[in-house]
DRENDO-1510 file (C-alpha; in Angstrom, 1 decimal, always signed):
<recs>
REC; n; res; u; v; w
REC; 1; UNK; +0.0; +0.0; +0.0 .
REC; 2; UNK; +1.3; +3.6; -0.4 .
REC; 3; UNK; +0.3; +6.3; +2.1 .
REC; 4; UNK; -1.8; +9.0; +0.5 .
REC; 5; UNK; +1.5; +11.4; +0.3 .
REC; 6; UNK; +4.2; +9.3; -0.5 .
REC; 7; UNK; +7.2; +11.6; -2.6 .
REC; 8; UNK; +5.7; +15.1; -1.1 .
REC; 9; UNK; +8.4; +16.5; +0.3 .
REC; 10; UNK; +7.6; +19.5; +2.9 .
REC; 11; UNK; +9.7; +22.1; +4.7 .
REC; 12; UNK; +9.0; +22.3; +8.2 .
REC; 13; UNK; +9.7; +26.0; +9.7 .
REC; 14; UNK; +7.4; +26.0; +11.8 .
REC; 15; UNK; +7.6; +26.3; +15.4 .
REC; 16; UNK; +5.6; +25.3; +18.6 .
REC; 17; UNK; +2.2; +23.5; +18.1 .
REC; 18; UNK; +0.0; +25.5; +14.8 .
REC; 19; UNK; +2.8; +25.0; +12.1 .
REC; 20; UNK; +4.3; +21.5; +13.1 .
REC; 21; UNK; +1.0; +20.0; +14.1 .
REC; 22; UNK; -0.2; +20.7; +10.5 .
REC; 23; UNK; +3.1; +19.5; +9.2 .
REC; 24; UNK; +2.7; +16.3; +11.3 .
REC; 25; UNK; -0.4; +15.6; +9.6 .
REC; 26; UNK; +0.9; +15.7; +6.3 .
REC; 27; UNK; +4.2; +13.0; +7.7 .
REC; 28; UNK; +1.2; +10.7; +9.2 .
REC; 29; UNK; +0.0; +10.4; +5.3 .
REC; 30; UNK; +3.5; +9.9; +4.2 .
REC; 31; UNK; +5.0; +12.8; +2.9 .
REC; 32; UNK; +9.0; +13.5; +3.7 .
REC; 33; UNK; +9.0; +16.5; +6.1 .
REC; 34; UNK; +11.9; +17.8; +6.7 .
REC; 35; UNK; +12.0; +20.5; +10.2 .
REC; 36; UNK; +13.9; +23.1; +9.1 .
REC; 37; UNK; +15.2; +24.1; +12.9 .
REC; 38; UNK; +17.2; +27.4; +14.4 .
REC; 39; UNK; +21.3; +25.8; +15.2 .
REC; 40; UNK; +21.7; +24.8; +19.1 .
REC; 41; UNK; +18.3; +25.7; +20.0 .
REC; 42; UNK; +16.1; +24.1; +17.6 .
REC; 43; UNK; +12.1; +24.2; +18.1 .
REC; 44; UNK; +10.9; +26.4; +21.5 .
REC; 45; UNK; +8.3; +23.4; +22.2 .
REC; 46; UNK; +11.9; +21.5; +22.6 .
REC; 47; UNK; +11.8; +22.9; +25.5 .
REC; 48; UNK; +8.1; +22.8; +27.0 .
REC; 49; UNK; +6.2; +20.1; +28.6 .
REC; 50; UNK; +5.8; +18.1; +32.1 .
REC; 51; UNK; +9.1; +16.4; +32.0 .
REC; 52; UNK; +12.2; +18.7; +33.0 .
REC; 53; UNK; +14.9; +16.0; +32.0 .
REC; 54; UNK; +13.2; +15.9; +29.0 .
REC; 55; UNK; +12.9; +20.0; +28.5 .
REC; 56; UNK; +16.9; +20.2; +29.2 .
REC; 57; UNK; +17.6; +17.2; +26.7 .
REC; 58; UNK; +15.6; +19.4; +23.9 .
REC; 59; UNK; +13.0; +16.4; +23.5 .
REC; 60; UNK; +10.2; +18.1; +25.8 .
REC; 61; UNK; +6.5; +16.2; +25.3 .
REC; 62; UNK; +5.3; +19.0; +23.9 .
REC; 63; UNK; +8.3; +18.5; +20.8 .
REC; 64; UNK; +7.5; +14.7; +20.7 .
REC; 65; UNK; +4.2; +15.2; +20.4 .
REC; 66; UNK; +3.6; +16.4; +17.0 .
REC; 67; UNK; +7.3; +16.0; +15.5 .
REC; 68; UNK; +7.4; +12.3; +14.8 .
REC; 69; UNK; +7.9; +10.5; +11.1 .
REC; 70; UNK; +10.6; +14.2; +10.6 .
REC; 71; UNK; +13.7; +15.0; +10.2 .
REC; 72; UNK; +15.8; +17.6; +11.6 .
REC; 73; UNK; +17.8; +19.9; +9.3 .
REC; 74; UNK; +19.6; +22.8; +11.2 .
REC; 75; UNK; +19.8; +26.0; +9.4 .
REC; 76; UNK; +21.0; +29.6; +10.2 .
REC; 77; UNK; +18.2; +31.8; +7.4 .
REC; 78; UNK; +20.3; +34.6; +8.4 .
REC; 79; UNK; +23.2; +33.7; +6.9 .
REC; 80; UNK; +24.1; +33.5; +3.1 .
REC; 81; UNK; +25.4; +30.6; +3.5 .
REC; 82; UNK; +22.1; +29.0; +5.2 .
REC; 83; UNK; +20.1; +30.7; +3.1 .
REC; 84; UNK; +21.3; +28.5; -0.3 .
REC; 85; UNK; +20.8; +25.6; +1.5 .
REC; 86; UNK; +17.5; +26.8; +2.0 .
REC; 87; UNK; +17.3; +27.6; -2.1 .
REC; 88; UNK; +18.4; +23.9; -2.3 .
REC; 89; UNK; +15.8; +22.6; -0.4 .
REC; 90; UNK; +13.2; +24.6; -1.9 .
REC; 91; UNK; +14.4; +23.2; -5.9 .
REC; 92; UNK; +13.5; +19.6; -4.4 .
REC; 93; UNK; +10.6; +20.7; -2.3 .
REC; 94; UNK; +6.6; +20.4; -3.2 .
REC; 95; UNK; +5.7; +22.4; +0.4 .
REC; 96; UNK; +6.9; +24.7; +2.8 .
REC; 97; UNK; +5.1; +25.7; +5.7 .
REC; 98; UNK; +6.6; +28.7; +8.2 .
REC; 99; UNK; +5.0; +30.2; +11.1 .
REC; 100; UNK; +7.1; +33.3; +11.6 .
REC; 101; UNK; +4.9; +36.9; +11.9 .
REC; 102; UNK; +3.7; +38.3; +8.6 .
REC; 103; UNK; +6.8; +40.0; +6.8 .
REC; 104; UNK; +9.4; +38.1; +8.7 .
REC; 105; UNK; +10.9; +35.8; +5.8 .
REC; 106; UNK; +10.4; +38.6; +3.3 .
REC; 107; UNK; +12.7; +40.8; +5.5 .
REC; 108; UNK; +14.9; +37.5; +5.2 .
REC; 109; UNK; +14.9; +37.8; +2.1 .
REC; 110; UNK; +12.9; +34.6; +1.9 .
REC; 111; UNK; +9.2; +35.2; +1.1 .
REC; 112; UNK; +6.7; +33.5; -1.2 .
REC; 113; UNK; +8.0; +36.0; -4.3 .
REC; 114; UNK; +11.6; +34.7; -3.5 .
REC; 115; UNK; +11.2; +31.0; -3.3 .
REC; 116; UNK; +8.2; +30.5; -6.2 .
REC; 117; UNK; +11.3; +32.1; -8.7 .
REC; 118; UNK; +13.5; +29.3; -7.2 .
REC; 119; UNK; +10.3; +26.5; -7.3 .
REC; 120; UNK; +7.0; +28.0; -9.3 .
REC; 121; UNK; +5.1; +25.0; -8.5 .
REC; 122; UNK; +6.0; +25.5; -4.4 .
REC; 123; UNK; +2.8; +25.7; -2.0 .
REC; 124; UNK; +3.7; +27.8; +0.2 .
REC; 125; UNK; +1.7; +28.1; +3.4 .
REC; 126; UNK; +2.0; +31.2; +6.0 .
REC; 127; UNK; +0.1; +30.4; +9.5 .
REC; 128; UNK; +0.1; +33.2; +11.6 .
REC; 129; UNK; -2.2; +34.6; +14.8 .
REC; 130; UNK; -4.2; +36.9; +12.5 .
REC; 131; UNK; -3.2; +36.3; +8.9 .
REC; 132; UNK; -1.3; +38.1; +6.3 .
REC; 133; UNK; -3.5; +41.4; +5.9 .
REC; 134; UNK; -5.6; +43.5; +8.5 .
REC; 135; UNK; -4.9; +45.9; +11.0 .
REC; 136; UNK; -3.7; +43.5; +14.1 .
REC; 137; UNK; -1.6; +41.4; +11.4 .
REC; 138; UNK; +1.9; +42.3; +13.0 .
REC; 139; UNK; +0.6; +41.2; +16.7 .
REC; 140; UNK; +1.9; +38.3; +18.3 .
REC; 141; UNK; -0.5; +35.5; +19.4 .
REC; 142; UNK; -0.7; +32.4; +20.8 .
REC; 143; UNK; -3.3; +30.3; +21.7 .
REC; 144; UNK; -5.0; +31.8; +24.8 .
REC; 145; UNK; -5.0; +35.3; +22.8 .
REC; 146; UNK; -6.9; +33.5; +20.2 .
REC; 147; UNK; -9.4; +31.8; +22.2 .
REC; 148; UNK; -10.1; +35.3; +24.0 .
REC; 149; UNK; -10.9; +37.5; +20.8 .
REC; 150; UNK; -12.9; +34.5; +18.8 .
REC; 151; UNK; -15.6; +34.6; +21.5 .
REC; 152; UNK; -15.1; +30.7; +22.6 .
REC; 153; UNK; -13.7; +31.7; +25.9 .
REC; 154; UNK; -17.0; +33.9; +26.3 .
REC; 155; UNK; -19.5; +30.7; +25.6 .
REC; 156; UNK; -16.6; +28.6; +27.7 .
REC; 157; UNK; -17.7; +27.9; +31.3 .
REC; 158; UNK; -21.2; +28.5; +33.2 .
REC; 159; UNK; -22.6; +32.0; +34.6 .
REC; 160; UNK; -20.0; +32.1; +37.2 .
REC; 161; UNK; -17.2; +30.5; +35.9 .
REC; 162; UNK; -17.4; +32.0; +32.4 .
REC; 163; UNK; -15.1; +33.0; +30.5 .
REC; 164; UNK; -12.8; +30.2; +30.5 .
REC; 165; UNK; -9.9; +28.8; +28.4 .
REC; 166; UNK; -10.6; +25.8; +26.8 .
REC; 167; UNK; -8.7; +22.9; +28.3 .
REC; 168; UNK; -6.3; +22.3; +25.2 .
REC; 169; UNK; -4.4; +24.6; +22.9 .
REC; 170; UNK; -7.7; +24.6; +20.7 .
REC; 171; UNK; -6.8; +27.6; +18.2 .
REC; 172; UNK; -3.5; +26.1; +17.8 .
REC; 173; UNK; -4.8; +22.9; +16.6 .
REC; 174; UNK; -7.8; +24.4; +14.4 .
REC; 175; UNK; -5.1; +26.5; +12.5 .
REC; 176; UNK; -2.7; +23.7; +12.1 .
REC; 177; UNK; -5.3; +21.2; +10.7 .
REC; 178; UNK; -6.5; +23.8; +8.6 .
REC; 179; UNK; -3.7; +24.6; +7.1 .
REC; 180; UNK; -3.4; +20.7; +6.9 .
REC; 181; UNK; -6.2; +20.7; +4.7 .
REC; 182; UNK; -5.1; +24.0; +3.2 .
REC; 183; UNK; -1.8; +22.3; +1.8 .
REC; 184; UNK; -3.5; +18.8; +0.6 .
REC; 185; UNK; -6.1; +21.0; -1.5 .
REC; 186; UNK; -2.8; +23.0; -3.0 .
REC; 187; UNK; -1.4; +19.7; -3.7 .
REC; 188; UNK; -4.3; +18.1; -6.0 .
REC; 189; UNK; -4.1; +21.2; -8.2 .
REC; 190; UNK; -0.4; +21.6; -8.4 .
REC; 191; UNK; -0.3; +17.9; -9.5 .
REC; 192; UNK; -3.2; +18.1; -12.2 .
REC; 193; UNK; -1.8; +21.9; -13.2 .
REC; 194; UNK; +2.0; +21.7; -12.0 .
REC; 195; UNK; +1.0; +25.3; -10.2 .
REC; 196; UNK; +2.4; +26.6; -7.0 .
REC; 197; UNK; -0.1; +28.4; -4.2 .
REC; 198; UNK; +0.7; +30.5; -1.3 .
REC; 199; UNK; -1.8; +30.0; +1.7 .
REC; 200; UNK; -2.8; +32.3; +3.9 .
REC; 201; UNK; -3.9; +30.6; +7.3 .
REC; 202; UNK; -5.1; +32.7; +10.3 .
REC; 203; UNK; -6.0; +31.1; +13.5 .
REC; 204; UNK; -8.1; +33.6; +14.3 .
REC; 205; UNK; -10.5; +33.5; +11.5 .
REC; 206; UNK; -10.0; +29.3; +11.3 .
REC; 207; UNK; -11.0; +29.2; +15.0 .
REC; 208; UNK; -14.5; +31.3; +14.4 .
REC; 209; UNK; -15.6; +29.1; +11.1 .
REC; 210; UNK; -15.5; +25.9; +13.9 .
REC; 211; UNK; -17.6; +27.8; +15.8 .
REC; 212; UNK; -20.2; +27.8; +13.2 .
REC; 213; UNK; -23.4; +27.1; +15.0 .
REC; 214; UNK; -23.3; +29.6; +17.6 .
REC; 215; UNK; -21.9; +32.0; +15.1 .
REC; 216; UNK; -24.8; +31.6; +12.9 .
REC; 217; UNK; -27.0; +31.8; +16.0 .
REC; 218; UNK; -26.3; +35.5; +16.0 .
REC; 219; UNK; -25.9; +35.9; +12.3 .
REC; 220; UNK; -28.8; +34.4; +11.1 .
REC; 221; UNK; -31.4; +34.5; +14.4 .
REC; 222; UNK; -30.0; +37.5; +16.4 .
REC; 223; UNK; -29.1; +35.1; +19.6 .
REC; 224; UNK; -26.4; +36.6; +21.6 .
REC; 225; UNK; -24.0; +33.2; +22.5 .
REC; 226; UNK; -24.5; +32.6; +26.3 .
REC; 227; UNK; -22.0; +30.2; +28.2 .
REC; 228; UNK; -23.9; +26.9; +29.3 .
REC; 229; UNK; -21.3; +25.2; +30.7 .
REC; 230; UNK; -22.0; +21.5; +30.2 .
REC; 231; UNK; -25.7; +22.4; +28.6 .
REC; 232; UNK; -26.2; +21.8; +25.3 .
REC; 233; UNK; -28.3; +24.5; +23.6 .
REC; 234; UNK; -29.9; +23.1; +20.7 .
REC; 235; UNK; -31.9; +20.3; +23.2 .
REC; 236; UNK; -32.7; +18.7; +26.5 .
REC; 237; UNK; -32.2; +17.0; +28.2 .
REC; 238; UNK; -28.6; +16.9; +26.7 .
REC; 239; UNK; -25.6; +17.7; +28.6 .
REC; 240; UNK; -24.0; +16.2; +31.7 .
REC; 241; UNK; -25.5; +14.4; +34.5 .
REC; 242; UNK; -25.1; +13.1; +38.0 .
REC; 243; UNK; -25.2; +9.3; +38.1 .
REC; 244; UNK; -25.1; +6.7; +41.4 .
REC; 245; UNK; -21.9; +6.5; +40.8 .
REC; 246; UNK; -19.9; +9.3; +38.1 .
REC; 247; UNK; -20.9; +11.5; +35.9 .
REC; 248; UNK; -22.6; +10.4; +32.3 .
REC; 249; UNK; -22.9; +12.3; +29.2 .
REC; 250; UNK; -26.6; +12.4; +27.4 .
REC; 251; UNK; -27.3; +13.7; +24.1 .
REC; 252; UNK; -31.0; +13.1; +24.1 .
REC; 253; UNK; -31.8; +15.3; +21.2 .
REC; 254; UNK; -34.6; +13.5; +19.6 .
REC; 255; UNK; -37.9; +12.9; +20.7 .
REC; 256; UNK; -37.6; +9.1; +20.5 .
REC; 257; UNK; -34.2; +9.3; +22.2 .
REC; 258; UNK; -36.4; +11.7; +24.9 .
REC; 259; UNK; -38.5; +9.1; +25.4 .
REC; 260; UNK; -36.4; +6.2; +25.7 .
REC; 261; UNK; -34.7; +7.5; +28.4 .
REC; 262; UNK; -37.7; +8.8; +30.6 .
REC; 263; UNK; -38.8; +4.8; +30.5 .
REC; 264; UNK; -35.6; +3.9; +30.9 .
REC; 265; UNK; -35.3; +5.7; +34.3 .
REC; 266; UNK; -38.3; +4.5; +35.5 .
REC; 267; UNK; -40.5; +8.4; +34.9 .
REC; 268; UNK; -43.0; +7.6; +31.9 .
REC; 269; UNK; -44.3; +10.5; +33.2 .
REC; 270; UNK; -42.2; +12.9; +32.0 .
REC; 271; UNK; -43.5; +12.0; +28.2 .
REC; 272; UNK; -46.9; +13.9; +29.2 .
REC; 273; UNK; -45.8; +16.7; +31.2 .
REC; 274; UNK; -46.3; +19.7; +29.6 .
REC; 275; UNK; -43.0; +21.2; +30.6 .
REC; 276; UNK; -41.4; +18.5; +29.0 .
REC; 277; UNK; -43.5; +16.6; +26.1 .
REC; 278; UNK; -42.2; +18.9; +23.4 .
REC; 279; UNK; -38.9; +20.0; +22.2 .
REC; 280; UNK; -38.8; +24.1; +22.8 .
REC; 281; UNK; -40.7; +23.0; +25.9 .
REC; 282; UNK; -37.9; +21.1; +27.3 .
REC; 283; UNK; -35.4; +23.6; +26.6 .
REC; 284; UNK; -37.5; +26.3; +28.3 .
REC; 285; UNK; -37.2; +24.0; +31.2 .
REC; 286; UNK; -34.3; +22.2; +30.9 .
REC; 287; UNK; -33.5; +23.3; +34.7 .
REC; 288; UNK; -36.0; +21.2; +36.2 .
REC; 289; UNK; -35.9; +18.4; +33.6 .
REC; 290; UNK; -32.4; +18.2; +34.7 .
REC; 291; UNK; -33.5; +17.7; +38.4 .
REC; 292; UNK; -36.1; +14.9; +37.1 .
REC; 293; UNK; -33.4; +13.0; +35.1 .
REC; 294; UNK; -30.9; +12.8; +37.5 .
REC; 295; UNK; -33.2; +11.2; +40.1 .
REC; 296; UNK; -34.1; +8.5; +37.4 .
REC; 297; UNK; -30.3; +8.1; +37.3 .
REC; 298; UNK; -29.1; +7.9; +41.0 .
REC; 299; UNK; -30.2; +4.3; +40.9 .
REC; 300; UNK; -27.3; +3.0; +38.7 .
REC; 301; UNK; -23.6; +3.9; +38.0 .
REC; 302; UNK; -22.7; +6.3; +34.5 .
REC; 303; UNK; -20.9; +2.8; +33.4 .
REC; 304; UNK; -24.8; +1.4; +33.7 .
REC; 305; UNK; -26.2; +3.7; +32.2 .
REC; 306; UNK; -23.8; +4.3; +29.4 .
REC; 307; UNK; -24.7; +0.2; +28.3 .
REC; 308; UNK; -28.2; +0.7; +29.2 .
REC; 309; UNK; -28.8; +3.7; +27.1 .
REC; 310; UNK; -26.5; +2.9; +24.1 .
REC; 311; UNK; -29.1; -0.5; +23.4 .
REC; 312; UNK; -32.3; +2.1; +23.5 .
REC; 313; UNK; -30.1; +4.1; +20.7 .
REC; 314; UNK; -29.9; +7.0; +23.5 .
REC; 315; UNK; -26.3; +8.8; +22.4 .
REC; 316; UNK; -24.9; +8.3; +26.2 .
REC; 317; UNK; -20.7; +8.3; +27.6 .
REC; 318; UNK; -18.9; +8.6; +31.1 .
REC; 319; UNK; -16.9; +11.2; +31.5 .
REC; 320; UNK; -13.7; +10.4; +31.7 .
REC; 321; UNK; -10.1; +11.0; +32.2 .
REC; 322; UNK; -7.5; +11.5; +29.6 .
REC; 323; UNK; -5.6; +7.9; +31.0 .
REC; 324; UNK; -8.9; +6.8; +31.2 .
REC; 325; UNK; -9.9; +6.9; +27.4 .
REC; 326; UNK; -6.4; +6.2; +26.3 .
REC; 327; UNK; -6.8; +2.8; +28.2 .
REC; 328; UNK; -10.5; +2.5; +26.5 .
REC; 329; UNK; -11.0; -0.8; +24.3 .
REC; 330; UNK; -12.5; +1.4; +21.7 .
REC; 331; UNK; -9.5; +3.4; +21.5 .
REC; 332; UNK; -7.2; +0.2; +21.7 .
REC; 333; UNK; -9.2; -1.7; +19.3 .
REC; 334; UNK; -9.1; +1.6; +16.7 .
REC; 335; UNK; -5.2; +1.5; +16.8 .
REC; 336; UNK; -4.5; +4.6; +17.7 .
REC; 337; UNK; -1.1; +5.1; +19.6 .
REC; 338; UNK; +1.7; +4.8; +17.6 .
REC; 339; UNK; +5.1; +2.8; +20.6 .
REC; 340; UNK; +8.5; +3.1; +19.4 .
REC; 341; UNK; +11.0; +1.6; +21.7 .
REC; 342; UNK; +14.1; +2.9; +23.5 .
REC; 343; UNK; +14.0; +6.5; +21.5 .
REC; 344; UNK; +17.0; +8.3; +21.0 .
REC; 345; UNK; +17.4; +11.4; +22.8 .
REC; 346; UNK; +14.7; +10.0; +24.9 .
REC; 347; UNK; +16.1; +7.1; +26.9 .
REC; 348; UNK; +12.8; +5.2; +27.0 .
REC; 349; UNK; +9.7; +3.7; +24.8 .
REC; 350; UNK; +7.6; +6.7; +23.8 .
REC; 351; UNK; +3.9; +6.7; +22.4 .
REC; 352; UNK; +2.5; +9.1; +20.0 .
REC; 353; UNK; -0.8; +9.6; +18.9 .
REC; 354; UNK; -1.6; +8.8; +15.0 .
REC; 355; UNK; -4.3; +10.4; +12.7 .
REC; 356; UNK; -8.0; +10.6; +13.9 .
REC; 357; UNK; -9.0; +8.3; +10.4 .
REC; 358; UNK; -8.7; +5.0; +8.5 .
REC; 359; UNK; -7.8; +4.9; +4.8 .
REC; 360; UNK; -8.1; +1.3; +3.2 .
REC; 361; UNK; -5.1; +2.7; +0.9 .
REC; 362; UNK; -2.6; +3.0; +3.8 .
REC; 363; UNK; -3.6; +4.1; +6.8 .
REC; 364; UNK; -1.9; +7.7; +8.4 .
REC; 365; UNK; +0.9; +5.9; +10.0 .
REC; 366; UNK; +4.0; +7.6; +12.4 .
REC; 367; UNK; +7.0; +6.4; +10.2 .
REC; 368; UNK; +10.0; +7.2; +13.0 .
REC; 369; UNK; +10.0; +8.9; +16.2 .
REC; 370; UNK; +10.7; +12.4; +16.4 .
REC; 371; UNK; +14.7; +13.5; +15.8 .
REC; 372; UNK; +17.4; +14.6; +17.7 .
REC; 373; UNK; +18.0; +18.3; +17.1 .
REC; 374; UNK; +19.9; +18.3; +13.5 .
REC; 375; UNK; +20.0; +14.5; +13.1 .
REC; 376; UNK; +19.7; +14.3; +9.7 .
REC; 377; UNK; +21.5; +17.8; +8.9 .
REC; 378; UNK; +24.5; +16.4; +7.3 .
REC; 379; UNK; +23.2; +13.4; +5.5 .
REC; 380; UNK; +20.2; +16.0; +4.0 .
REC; 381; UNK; +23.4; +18.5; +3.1 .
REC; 382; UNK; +25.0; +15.4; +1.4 .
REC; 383; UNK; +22.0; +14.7; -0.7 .
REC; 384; UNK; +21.5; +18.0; -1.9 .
REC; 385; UNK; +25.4; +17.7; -3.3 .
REC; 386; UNK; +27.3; +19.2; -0.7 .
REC; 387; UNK; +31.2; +17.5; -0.5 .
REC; 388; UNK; +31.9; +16.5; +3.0 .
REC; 389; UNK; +34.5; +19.6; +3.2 .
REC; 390; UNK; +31.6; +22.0; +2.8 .
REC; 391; UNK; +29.5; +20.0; +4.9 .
REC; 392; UNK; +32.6; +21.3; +7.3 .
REC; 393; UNK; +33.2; +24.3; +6.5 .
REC; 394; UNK; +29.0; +25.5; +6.4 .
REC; 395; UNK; +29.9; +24.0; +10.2 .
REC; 396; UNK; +32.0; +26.4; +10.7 .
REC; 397; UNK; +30.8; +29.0; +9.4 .
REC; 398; UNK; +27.6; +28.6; +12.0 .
REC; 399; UNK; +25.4; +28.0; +8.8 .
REC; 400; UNK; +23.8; +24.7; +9.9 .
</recs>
């Protein structure tokens, strides 16, 4: 079988999590990525993460996370030097992906312009906080500033704990599987047309089109997003809920899935009651339907339920912890975590998580674990046609 981007080669300059999680994606479906990476230093997220030893080694988690299936290239772009290894790279290359604020790698000397004289059939793909145009395109951002001005820290939380962050680098990840996309769409036309792209990504604007429900809410029927916390405000009873034992997820959103779960918990009643026999109804009065399904529920444990209710075709789940659902048959049985044993730079077995789909072609697969900090810089140097005295001498000269 041959994975979906076998012989795409991208350029990886990104940094952090937006930029090397979307270039991750594209290495789960098999294309060569090569992390372009700042000498000594390498990637900040080298550095982040719960393990110290790890943070000092320059392999933090939050590195080995979304790096795996690369190599590592070590570049100085300031230099003359590094820059024509860059022109090199970009002659072979079919992507190149850079997270750097808008204008940086033209100042290089290094921008789209540049590199599509060098390659004219390069996709080039710029993610940034904001995008390349617009009056806050210069500002720094990371995640937490995202999730503040897109509004999902405003619908995030209750009416007393709102706003909140969401629990993950969410922007981040939106723009970095956008871009993901972004780049695979470039690709099918450059190979039907042989045409290069550049791609503008902003995680600003990626992060409100997810949010398109409540953002139509407003748009389209002039309803002001409210946070719910764990309420879901298209139905009820949906949301979470108190069990004997742990908390269980409901998504009763039909009628039919209403009404298998009020004779499931023993309350036929509920059916007839005005508050709750039709839809708006419920929603109206989701409050007290809330009470009225939890005391249904205090007889059993979420894990009960969760059996019970799947068989009546009622959308039901615990709530669990991350170990929890990593240890989850489901996600065992789906394949999901990718082992490698002993990794270098590591010093023990490391798992990484793969793609969130299944192709009968060749599934997304982690080819190798992440790299030591310029692992493959002089071998990559060699194949571009460097001797091994400029290999030596671009050493010297603090270009790689």
């Amino acid at each position: 079988m041959t994975a979906a981007l076998s012989g795409i080669r991208v350029l990886d300059l990104t940094n952090v999590l937006a930029g090397p999680f979307c270039a991750y994606q594209l290495a789960l479906l098999g294309a060569e990525v090569i992390k372009v990476e700042v000498p000594e230093s390498g990637d900040l997220a080298r550095q982040l993460g719960a393990d110290p030893a790890l943070n000092k080694a320059k392999m933090g988690a939050s590195f080995l996370a979304q790096n795996g299936g690369k190599k590592s290239l070590t570049l100085n772009l300031k230099s003359e030097a590094g820059k024509e290894v860059l022109f090199r790279l970009v002659k072979s290359a079919d992507v190149l992906i850079e997270n750097f604020r808008p204008g940086v790698m033209d100042r290089l000397g290094l921008g789209y312009d540049v590199l599509k004289e060098v390659n004219p059939k390069l996709v080039y793909c710029a993610i940034s906080g904001f995008g390349q145009q617009g009056p806050m395109r210069h500002a720094p951002a990371y995640d937490q500033i995202v999730q503040g001005m897109s509004g999902v820290m405003s619908i995030t939380g209750d009416d007393e704990s709102a706003p909140l962050r969401v629990g993950y680098p969410v922007a981040d990840t939106i723009g970095g599987i956008t871009a993901a996309f972004a780049v695979s769409s470039a690709l099918v036309r450059q190979a039907k047309t042989g045409e290069g792209e550049f791609i503008d990504v902003s995680m600003l604007d990626s992060t409100i089109v997810t949010m398109g429900w409540v953002v139509s809410n407003y748009l389209i029927a002039g309803k002001e997003p409210v946070p719910m916390g764990n309420e879901n405000f298209t139905a009820a009873p949906s949301g979470t809920f108190r069990t004997g034992e742990g908390l269980l997820n409901i998504a009763a959103n039909k009628q039919e899935q209403f009404e298998a779960l009020a004779d499931a918990i023993g309350r036929p009643d509920l059916k007839t009651d005005e508050r709750f026999a039709e839809r708006e109804a419920r929603k109206r009065n989701r409050k007290a339907l809330k009470v009225e399904v939890e005391a249904g529920l205090a007889s059993k444990s979420a894990g009960e339920w969760e059996a019970i209710l799947a068989k009546l075709g009622v959308p039901a789940g615990r709530v669990l912890t991350v170990p929890q659902v990593l240890e989850h048959p489901q996600i065992r049985e789906r394949d999901l975590l990718a082992k490698f044993e002993d990794v270098p730079g590591v010093g023990r077995d490391l798992s990484l998580v793969r793609a969130g789909f299944k192709m009968r072609g060749g599934n997304p697969d982690v080819a190798t674990p992440p790299p030591v900090l310029g692992a493959h810089t002089d071998s990559l140097l060699a194949e571009l046609g460097y001797s091994a005295a400029e290999i030596s001498q671009l050493h010297e000269q603090q270009a790689v």
